[in-house]
Phi, psi and omega in degrees: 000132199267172164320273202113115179282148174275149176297184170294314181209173342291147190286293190334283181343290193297318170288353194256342165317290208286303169348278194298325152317327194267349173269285191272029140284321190073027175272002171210068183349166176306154178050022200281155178252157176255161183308162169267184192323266164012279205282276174331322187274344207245333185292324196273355181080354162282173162279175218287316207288312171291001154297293186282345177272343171283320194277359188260356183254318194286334184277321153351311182261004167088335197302329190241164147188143186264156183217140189309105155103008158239000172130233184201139201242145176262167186215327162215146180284350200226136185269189227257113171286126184319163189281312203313322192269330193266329154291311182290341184264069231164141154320132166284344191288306176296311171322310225242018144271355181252001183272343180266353171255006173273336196254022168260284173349293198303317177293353169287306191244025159317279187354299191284310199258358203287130182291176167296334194263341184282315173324302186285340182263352163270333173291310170300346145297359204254302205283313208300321174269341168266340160305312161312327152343337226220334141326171181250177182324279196302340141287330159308303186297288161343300184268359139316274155358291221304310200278306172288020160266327190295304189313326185268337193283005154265008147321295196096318181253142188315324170323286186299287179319304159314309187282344188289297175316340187254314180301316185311289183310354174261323185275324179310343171218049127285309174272311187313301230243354140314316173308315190268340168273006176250342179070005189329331179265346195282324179241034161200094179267021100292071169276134181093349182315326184311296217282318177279332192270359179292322182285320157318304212255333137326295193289355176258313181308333149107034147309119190268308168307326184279309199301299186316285180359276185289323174312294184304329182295328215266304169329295217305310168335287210297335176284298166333287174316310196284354177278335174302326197270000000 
């Protein structure tokens, strides 16, 4: 399959289009060294820079690699699947056992670090969630998430916070259809309320031991349920 010249735009894209065919095609096996800029950037009708920025998207992508004074290499034929896509197909059961040791983590150390603003942006999540009470699931399940994200971003790190972020869209509906096949709400509809405001008020108090506690305890419960279901 030949390269080929590219139209004018967008160039990056289009090289890295063409690249990565020619990688998962198999016209350029595992360990294969690829042609160099030069000879790429002259096949493709680009420049050195639009070479190198396709080829810095293909290592990206797991596909290439370069090694110092010898080139760029291909390494796998298939690219490297994203953490996001490795979440939505992941067991919700399997998530959300990794969501409890980073966010028992977190809450130690809400705990520890938490500002006057963080108080106030947990306390309002907290209202925020018994107000949903009054909702159907997926709002409900929503200001939940909501009140355990205000937990983990009084971590202070940023870090923590991104991975929160990246767990919520695989467990949501996963907790939606537990709420609703169990029935967890019918005759409470602020269900769990007890076990979040003890976390709120552990994490204003700056109980480090209490907060991890009543958190983990509250995880486990709800990972109960989801197995149940």
């Amino acid at each position: 399959m030949p390269l080929g010249t590219l139209r004018p735009s967008p160039l990056v894209e289009q090289a890295t289009e063409h690249l990565r065919e020619q990688i998962t095609g198999g016209h350029w096996p595992v360990g294969t060294k690829l042609p160099g800029e030069n000879a790429l950037a002259a096949t493709l009708g680009v420049g050195r820079s639009t070479v190198r920025e396709a080829l810095r998207a293909l290592a990206g992508a797991g596909l290439v690699q370069a090694r110092q004074g010898s080139g760029v290499f291909v390494v796998a034929t298939e690219p490297a699947e994203d953490w996001s896509a490795r979440l939505r197909r992941a067991a919700v059961t399997d998530v959300y056992e990794v969501r409890m040791m980073v966010e028992v983590q977190a809450a130690r150390l809400a705990a520890a670090r938490r500002t006057d603003a963080d108080v106030t942006a947990l306390a309002a999540a907290l209202d925020a969630r018994r107000a949903a009470g009054r909702g159907d699931d997926a709002a409900f399940v929503d200001a939940d998430i909501a009140l355990h994200a205000a937990v983990v971003a009084a971590a202070g790190n940023p870090v923590l916070t991104d991975l929160f972020a990246e767990f919520a869209p695989a467990l949501r509906q996963g907790l939606i259809d537990v709420v609703d096949l169990l029935a967890l709400r019918e005759n409470d509809p602020d269900h769990g309320d007890e076990a979040h405001a003890a976390l709120v008020d552990a994490i204003t108090r700056g109980d480090v031991d209490e907060a991890s506690a009543v958190l983990e305890a509250e995880l486990q419960q709800t990972l109960a349920y989801l197995h149940r279901a």
